[in-house]
C-alpha positions in Angstrom: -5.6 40.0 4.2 -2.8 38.4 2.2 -2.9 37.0 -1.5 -0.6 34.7 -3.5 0.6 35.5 -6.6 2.1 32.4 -8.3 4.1 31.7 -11.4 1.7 29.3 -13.9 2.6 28.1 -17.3 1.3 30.1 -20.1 0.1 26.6 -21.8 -1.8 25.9 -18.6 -3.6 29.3 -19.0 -4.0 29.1 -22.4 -6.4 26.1 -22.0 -8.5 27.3 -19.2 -8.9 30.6 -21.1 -10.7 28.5 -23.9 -12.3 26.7 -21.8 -14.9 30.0 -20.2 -16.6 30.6 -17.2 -15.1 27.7 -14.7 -16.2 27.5 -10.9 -13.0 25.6 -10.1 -9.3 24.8 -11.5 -6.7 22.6 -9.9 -3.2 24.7 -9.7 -1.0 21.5 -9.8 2.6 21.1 -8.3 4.4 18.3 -9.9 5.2 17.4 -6.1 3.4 16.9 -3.5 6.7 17.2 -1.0 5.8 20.7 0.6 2.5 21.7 1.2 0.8 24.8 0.6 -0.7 27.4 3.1 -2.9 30.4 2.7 -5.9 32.3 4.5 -8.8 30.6 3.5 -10.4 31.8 0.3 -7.7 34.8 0.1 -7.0 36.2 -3.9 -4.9 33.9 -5.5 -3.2 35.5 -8.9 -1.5 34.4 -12.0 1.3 35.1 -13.4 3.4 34.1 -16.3 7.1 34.0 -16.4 9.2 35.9 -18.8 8.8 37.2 -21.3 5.4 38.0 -20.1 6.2 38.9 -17.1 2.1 39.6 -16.0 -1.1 38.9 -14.3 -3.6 37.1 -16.5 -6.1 36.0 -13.4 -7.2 35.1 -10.6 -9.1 32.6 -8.6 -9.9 32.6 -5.0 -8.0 29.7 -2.8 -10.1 26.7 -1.5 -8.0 24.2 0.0 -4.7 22.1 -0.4 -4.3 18.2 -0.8 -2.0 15.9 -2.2 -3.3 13.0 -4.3 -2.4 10.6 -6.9 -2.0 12.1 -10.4 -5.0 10.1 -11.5 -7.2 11.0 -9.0 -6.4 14.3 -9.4 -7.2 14.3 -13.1 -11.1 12.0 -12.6 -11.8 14.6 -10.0 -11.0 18.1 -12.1 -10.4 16.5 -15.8 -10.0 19.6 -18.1 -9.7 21.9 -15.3 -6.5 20.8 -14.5 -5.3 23.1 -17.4 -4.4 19.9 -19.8 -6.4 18.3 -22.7 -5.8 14.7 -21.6 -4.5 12.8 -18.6 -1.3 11.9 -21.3 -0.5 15.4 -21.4 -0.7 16.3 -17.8 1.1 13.1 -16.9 4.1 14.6 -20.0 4.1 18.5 -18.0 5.0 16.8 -14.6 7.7 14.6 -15.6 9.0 17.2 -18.0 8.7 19.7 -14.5 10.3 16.9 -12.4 13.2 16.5 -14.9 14.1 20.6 -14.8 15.3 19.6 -11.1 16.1 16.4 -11.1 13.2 14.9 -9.0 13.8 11.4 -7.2 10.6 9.1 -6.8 10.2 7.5 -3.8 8.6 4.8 -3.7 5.4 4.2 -6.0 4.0 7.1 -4.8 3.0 9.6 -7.9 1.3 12.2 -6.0 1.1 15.9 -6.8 0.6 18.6 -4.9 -3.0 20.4 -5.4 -4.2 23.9 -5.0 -8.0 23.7 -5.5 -9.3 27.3 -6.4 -12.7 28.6 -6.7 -14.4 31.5 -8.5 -11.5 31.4 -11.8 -11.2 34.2 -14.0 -8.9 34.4 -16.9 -7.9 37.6 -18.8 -7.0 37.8 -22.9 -3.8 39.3 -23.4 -5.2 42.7 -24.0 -6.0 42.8 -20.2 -3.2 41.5 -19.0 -1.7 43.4 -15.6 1.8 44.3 -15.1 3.3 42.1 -12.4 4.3 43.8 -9.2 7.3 46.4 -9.5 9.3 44.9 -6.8 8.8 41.7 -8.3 12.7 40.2 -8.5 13.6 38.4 -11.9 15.2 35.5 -10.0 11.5 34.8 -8.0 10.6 31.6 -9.5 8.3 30.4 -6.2 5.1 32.2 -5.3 4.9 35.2 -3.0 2.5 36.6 -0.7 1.5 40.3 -0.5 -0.8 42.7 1.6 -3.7 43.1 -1.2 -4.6 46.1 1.5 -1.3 48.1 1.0 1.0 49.2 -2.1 1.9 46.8 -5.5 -0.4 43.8 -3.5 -3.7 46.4 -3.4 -3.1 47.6 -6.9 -3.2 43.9 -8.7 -5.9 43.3 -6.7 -8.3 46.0 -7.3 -7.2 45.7 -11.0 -8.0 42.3 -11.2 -11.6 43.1 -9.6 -12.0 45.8 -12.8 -10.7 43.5 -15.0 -13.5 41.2 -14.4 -16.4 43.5 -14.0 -15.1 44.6 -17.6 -15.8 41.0 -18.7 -19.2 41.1 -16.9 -18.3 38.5 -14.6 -21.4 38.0 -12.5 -20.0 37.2 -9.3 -17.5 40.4 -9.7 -20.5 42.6 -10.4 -20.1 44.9 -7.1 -16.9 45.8 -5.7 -15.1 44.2 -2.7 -15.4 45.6 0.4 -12.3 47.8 1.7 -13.1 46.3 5.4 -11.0 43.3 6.2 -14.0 41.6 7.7 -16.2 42.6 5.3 -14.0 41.3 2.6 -13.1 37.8 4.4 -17.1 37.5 4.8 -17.4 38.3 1.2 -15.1 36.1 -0.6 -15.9 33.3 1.6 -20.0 33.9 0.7 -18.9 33.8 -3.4 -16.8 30.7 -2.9 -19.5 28.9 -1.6 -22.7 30.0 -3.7 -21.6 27.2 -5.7 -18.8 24.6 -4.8 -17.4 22.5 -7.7 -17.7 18.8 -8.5 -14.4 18.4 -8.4 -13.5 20.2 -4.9 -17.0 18.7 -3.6 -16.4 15.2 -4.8 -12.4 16.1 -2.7 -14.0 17.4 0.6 -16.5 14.5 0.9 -13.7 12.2 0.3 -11.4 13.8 2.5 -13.9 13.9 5.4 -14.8 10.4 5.5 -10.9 9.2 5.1 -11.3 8.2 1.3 -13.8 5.5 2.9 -17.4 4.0 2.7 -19.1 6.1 5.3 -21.7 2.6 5.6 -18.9 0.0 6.0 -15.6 2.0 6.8 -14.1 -0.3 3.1 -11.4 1.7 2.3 -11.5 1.6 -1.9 -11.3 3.6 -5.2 -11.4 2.5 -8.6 -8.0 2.2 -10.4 -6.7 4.8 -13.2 -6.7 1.9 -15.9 -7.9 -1.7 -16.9 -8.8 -3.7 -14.1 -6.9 -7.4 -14.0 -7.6 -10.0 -11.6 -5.2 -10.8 -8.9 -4.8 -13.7 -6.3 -5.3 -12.4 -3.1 -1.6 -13.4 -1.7 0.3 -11.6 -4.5 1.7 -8.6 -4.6 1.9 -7.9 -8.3 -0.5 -4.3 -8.0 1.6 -1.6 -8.7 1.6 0.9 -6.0 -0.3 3.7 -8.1 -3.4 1.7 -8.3 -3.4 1.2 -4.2 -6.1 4.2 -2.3 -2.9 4.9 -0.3 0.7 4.3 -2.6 3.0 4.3 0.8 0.7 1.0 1.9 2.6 -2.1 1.1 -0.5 -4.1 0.7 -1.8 -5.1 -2.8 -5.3 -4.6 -4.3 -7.3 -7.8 -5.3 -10.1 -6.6 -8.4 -12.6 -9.4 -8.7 -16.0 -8.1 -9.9 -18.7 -7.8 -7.6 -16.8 -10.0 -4.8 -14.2 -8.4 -2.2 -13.1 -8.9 1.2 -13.8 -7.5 4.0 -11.2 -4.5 5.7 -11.0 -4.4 9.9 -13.3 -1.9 10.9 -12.2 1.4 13.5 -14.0 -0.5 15.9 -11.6 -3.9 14.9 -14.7 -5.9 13.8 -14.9 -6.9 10.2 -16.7 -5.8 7.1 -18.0 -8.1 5.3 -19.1 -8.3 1.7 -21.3 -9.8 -0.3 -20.7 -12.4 -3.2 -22.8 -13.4 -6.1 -25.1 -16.2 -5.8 -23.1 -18.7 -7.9 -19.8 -17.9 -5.8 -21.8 -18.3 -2.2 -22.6 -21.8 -3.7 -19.0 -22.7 -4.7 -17.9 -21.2 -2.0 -15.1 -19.0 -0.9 -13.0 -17.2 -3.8 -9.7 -15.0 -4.4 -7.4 -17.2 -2.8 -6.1 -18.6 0.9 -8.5 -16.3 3.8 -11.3 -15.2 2.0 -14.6 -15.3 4.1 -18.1 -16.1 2.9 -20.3 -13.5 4.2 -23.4 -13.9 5.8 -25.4 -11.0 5.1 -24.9 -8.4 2.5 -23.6 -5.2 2.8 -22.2 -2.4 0.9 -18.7 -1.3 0.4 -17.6 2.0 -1.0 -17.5 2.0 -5.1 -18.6 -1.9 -4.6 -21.4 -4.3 -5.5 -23.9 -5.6 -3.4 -26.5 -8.0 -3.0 -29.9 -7.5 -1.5 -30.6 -10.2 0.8 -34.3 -10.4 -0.2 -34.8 -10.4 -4.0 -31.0 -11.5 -4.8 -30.8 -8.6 -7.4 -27.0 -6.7 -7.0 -25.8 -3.4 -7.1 -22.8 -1.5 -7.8 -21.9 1.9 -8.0 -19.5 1.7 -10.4 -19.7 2.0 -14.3 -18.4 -1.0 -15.4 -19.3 -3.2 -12.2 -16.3 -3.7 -11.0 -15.3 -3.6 -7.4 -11.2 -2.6 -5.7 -10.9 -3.8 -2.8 -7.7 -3.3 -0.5 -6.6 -6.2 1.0 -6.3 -7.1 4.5 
């Protein structure tokens, strides 16, 4: 089995080290242009750059996505290794500036390394990076944690955290390549984070309604009205930023998006907009029925009461 050793930003450790036992972090890239690859649930290591030149933990590797900065920071918060959305938003373009990165688009995505099972050493554990490790590296490398310099971080970083009387790292790993696979992927899972659970789910259904197929998220900021024919949304608070088409935010009312099948969703409207009819400009349809839309409002057909599963009531709904 292979594991990654990575270069991370001390201030980025520094905040998750406060921050305790953690069953997830987000190891951000301030772009999401190449993707990451690694076995599933393989030893993924930290390192810091010079002057430290060390190990300071490890985690084990969950999955890779791309999202929106945003949604990357309501899914993990804190665990991105920042005190606020401000500052993570201030470490990316300060990252994107060292090499001159070009936007494209409205896109603001960032590349996402989900790990499970995190565990942070204080600098009086710290372990010395591999020897071979060459001072011009400044991308991660992968190395045999069953052979040589990759075997030795590894089992050091298993002693490190049975020092700390980390539970999950209470027994040793199994030497066994099978046995080891079976045994990381078993602690990964005894407990999955909201964060990477709230990301799977997600992911599986296509970032859609699983009920009505209503492709929708709430936006990163202060929801505005908007007529259904402009295109005044800004492509950061659109589910997908490469789609052209704009968002219309009307509380508890929406439109309905063409279904896989081609027919379409509808949804339902408050009683006092049925009666006036239609709403949100030129080709909006009064539905029948009632139905529910992902992170919408809806109204029950029998008692007229409405629903929404989101905070503040407020439906996004991408336009079709």
């Amino acid at each position: 089995m292979f594991g990654t050793i990575a270069i991370t930003d001390y201030d980025w450790y520094r905040s998750l080290l406060a921050m305790g036992d953690l069953d997830e972090v987000n190891f951000w890239r301030p772009s999401a242009r190449t993707a990451f690859h690694a076995e599933p649930y393989s030893p993924f290591f930290f390192k810091l750059r010079s002057p430290n030149n060390a190990i300071v933990g490890f985690a084990l590797f969950d999955r890779y996505i791309a999202l929106p900065d945003w949604l990357a920071w309501e899914c993990f918060e804190k665990r991105n290794g920042c005190e606020s959305f401000q500052v993570m938003s201030q470490r990316i373009h300060g990252l994107r500036d060292g090499y001159r990165y070009v936007r494209e688009g409205g896109s603001n995505q960032i590349g996402c390394i989900i790990l499970a099972r995190p565990q942070f050493f204080p600098k009086e554990m710290w372990i010395p990076q591999p020897e071979d490790w060459k001072v011009r590296t400044q991308v991660s490398k992968r190395y045999d944690i069953t052979v040589g310099e990759g075997r030795r971080v590894w089992l050091q970083c298993q002693e490190r955290a049975r020092t700390l009387q980390h539970e999950h790292w209470s027994f040793p790993v199994p030497e066994t390549p099978e046995a080891t696979v079976q045994f990381l992927y078993r602690l990964a899972k005894q407990r999955v984070g909201q964060g990477t659970f709230r990301v799977n789910v997600s992911d599986a259904y296509d970032w859609a309604c699983s009920v009505t197929h209503e492709h929708s998220l709430p936006g990163p900021g202060a929801v505005q009205v908007h007529h259904r024919s402009g295109r005044g949304r800004e492509a950061r608070h659109r589910l997908r930023p490469q789609d052209p088409r704009p968002v219309a935010a009307v509380p508890g009312v929406g439109q309905g998006r063409p279904r896989r099948n081609g027919a379409r969703g509808p949804v339902a409207q408050p009683a006092d907009r049925q009666a006036a009819g239609p709403v949100g400009g030129a080709g909006c349809h009064s539905p029948p029925a009632a139905s529910i839309g992902a992170y919408g409002s809806a109204q029950c057909p029998s008692t007229g009461t409405h629903k929404s599963s989101t905070p503040d009531s407020t439906a996004m709904w991408l336009q079709t």
